[in-house]
C-alpha positions in Angstrom: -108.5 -202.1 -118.8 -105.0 -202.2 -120.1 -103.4 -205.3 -122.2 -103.8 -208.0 -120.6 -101.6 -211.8 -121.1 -104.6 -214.0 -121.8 -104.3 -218.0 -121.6 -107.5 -219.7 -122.9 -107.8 -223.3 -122.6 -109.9 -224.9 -124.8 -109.8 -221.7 -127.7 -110.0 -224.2 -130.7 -113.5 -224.9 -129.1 -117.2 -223.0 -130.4 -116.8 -220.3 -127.2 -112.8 -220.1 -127.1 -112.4 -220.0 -131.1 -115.3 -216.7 -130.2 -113.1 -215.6 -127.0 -109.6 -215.8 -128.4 -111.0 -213.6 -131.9 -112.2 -210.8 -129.2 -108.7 -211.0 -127.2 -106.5 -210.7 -130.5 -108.9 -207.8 -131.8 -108.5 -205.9 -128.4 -104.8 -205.7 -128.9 -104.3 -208.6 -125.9 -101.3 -210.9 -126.1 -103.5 -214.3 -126.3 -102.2 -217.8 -125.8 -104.6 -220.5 -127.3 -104.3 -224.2 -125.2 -105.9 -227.3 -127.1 -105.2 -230.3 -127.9 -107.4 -229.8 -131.2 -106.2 -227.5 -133.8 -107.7 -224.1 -134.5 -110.9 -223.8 -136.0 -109.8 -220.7 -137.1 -106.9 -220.5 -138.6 -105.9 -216.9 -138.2 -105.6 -217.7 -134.5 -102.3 -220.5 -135.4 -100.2 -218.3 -134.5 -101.1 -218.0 -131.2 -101.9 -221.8 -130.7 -100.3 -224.3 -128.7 -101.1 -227.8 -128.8 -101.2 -229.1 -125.0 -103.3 -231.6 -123.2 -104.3 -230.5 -120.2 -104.5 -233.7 -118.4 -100.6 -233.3 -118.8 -99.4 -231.7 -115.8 -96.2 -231.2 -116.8 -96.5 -229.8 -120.1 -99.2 -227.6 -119.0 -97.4 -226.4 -116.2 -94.4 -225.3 -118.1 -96.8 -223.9 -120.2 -98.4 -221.3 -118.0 -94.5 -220.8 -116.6 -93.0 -219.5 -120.2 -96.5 -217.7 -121.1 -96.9 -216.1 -117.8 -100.1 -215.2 -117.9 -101.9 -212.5 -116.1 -105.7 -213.9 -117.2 -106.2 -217.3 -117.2 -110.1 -218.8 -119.0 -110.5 -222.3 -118.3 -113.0 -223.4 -121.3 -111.2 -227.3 -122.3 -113.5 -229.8 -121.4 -115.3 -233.3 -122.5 -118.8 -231.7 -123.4 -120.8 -233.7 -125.3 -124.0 -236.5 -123.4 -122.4 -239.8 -124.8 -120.8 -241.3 -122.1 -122.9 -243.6 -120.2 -120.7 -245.6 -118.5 -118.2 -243.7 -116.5 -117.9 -240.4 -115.3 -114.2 -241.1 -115.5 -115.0 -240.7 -119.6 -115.0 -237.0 -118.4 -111.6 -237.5 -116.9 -110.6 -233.5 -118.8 -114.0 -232.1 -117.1 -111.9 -233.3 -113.3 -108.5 -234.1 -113.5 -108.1 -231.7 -116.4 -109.5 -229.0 -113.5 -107.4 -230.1 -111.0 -104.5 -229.6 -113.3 -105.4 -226.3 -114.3 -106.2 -225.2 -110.3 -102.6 -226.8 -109.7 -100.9 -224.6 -112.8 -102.4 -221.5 -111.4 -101.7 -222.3 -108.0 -97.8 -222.3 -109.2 -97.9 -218.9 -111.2 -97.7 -215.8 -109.5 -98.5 -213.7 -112.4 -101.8 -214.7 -112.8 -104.3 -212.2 -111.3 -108.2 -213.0 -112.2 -109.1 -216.6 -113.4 -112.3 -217.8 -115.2 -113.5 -221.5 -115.0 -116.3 -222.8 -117.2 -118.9 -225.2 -115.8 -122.4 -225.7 -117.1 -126.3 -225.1 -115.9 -126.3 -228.9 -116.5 -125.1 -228.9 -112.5 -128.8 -229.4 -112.5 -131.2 -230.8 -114.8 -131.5 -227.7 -117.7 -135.3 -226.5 -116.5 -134.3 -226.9 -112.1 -134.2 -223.6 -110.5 -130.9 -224.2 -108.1 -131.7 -222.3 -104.5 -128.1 -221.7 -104.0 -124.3 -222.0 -106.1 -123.9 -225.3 -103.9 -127.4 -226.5 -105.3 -126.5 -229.9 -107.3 -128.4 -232.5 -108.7 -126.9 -233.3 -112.3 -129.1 -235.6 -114.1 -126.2 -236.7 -116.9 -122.4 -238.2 -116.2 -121.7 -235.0 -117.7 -123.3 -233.1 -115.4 -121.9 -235.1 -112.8 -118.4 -234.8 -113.8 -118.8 -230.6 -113.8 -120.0 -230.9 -110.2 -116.8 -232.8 -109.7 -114.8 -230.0 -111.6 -116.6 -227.0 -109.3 -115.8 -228.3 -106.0 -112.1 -229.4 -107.3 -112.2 -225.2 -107.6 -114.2 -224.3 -104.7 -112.1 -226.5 -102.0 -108.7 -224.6 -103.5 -106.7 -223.2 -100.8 -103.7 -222.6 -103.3 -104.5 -220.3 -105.8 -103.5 -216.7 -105.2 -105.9 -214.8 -107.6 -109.1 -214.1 -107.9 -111.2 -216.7 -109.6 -114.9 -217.3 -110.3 -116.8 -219.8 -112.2 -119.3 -219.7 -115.3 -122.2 -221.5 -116.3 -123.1 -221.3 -119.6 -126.4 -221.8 -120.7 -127.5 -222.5 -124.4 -125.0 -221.2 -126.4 -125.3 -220.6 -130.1 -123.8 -218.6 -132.9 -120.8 -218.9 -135.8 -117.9 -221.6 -134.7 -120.8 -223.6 -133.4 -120.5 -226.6 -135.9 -120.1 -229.5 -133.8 -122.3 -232.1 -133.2 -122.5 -231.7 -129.3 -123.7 -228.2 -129.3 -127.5 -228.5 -129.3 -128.0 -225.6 -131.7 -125.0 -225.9 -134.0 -126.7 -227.2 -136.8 -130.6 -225.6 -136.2 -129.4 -222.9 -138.8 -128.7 -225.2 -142.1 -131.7 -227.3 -141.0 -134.0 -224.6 -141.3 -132.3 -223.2 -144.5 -132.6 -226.4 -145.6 -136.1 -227.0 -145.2 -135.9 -230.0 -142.7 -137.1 -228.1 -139.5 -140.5 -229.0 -137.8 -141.5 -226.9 -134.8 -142.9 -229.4 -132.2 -147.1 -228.1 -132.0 -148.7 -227.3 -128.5 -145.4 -226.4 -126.7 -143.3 -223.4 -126.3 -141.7 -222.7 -123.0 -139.6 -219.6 -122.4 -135.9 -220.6 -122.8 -132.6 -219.1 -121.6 -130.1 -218.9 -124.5 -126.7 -216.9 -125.1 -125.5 -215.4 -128.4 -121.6 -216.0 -128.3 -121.1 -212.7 -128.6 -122.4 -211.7 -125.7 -121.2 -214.5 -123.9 -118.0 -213.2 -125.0 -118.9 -209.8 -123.4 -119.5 -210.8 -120.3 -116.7 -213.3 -119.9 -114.6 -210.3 -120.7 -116.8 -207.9 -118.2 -115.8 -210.6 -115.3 -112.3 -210.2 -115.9 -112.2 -206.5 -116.3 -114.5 -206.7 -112.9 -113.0 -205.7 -109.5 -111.2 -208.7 -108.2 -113.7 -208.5 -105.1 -116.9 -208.7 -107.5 -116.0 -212.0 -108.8 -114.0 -213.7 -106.4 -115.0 -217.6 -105.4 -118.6 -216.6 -107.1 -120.9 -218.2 -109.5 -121.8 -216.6 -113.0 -124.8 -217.9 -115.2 -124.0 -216.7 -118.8 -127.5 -216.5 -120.9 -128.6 -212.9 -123.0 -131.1 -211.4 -120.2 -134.0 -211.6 -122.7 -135.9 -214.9 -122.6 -136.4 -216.7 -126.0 -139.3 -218.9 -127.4 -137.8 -221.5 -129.8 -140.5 -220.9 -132.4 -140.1 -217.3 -132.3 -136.3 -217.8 -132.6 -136.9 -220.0 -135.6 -139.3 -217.9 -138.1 -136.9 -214.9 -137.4 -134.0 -216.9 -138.7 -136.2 -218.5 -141.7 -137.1 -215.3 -142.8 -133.9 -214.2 -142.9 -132.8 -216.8 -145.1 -136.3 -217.2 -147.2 -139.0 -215.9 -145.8 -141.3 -218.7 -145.2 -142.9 -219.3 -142.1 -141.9 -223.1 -140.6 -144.3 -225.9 -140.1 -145.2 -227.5 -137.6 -145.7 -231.3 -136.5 -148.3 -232.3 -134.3 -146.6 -234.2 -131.3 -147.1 -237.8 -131.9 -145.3 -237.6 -134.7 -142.6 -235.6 -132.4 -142.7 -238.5 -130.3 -142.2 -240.8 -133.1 -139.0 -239.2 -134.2 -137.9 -238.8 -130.8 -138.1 -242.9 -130.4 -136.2 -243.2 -133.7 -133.4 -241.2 -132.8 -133.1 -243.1 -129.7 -132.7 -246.0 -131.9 -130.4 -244.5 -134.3 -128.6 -243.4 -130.9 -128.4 -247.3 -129.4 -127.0 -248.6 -132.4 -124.4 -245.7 -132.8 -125.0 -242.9 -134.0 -123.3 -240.2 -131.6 -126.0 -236.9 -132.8 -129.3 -238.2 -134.4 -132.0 -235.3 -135.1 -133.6 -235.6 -132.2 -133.7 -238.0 -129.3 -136.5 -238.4 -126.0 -133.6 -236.5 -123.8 -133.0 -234.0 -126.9 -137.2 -233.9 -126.7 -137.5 -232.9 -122.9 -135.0 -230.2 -123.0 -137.1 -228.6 -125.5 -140.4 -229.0 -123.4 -138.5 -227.3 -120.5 -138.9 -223.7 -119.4 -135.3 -223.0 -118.9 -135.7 -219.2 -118.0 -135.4 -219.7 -114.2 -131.9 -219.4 -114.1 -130.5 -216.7 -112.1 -128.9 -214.2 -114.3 -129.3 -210.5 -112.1 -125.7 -211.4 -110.2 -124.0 -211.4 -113.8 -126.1 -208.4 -115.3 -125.2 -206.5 -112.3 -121.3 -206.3 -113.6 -122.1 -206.4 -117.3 -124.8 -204.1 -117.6 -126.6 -204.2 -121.2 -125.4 -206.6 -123.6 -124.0 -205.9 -127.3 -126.0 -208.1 -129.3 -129.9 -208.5 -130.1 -131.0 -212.0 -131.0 -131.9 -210.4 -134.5 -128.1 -209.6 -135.1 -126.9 -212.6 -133.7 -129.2 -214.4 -136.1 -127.9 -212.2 -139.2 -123.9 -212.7 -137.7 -124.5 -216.6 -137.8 -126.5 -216.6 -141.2 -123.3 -214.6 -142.7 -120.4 -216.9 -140.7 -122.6 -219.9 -142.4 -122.3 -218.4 -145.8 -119.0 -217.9 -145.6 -118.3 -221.5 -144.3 -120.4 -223.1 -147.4 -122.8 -224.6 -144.7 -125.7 -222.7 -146.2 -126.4 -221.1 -149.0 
């Protein structure tokens, strides 16, 4: 719907490196807001390095851009902190800062703020957008960010917020994002399927995450406004399904599976590995649970209803993935 002047905060991240690729390709004018260089470096030229717990620099930001689309994607997102949910100061004040920059420039028309399903513990069924109960700081500190945007009284466009659910595909290699390494694992050989277990799971191939973040904005203003999106492909998944189709892709070989007490066992030695430091052992009791949990419940008609079919199947997200992999020497 015309060229649009797109500011993406966070686009050096696994969605917004995804996001700002689709923006540039459309022929959009794109402005990419980090405070981590881009992963991709064809996107430099369109980067600016900006903290978004800076007020000031991030309002003067949006003033010279002047941006008529504005996705909110920076944020704190990894489980570590367990302390504090001032750890997560980007996931609050960084909103506040973004609501107040918005607030302040009229050009903006439509704006997009990410949150997570982890508003709720990943396999609760929320009866309503106002239906918290995080079960992580994280968690806590997105609930924080949501109603920092839902109490807003000054911003003049039309907004809505997202909740991604499992996202996975190429940019993804970082050690927060559950499924950023479960490709190299399996291409390496080092990938058990956990026996007797398989719930149906809600995940999202970036692309089509992509797709329907861009559907939102192209959306009425009156579709969208001061409502909640779930992003997830509309297809449930089983892991185990998930994971022969992208081993024979690579090789052909159907995975193994371990029988859960030794599941169990590595789950207790990752939480060991995880006390005495390390920030993304294999797996972990938490990791453990969120793979036991049937996370299909989430309610995804209200964002199908704008988007209509999505572009990718799982089978060429698998393939798209595989080849960014290659390409990145990840995998062979």
């Amino acid at each position: 719907m015309g060229t649009k002047r797109l500011l993406v905060t966070g686009g050096s991240g696994f969605i917004g490196t995804s996001l700002v690729e689709s923006f540039l390709t459309a022929g959009h004018e794109v402005l990419s807001v980090d405070i981590g260089e881009p992963q991709n470096h064809r996107h430099d030229k369109v980067f600016e390095k900006i903290d978004i717990l800076d007020l000031t620099a991030l309002t003067k930001t949006f003033s010279d851009f002047a941006p008529t689309h504005v996705v909110h994607l920076a944020a704190r997102a990894d489980l570590n902190e367990k302390k504090d949910v001032q750890g997560y100061r980007t996931n609050v004040d960084g909103v506040e800062n973004v609501v107040r920059a918005v607030s302040g420039q009229p050009s903006v028309t439509k704006c997009v703020f990410a949150s997570t399903k982890l508003v709720c513990p990943t396999d609760y069924r929320p009866e309503s957008d106002d239906d918290y109960c995080p079960n992580t700081l994280y968690g806590q500190s997105k609930v924080m960010g949501e109603k920092i945007v839902k109490s807003s009284e000054t911003m003049q466009c039309h907004w809505c917020i997202v909740r991604p659910s499992s996202i996975w595909g190429p940019w993804s290699w970082l050690p927060h994002i559950p499924y950023g390494r479960f490709f190299v694992m399996i291409a390496e050989g080092r990938y058990f399927h956990p026996g007797g277990i398989d719930p149906p799971k809600a995940f999202g191939y970036v692309g089509n995450t992509v797709f329907q973040i861009e559907k939102l904005l192209d959306a009425p203003g009156h579709q969208i406004h001061r409502k909640v999106f779930y992003l997830a492909d509309y297809d449930v998944l089983k892991i185990s399904d998930w994971a022969n189709m992208i081993s024979s892709k690579l090789s052909n070989k159907k995975l193994r599976t371990l029988p859960w007490p030794a599941i169990y066992l590595l789950a207790w030695m990752g939480d060991v590995m995880k006390f005495f430091g390390m920030k993304a052992p294999p797996l972990t009791s938490f990791r453990l649970n969120n793979i036991r949990a049937d996370t299909s419940g989430i309610p995804l008609e209200p964002t199908k209803s704008i988007t209509g079919p999505l572009p990718y199947s799982v089978e060429q997200g698998v393939e798209e993935t595989i080849a960014w992999l290659r390409t990145q020497g990840l995998i062979l």
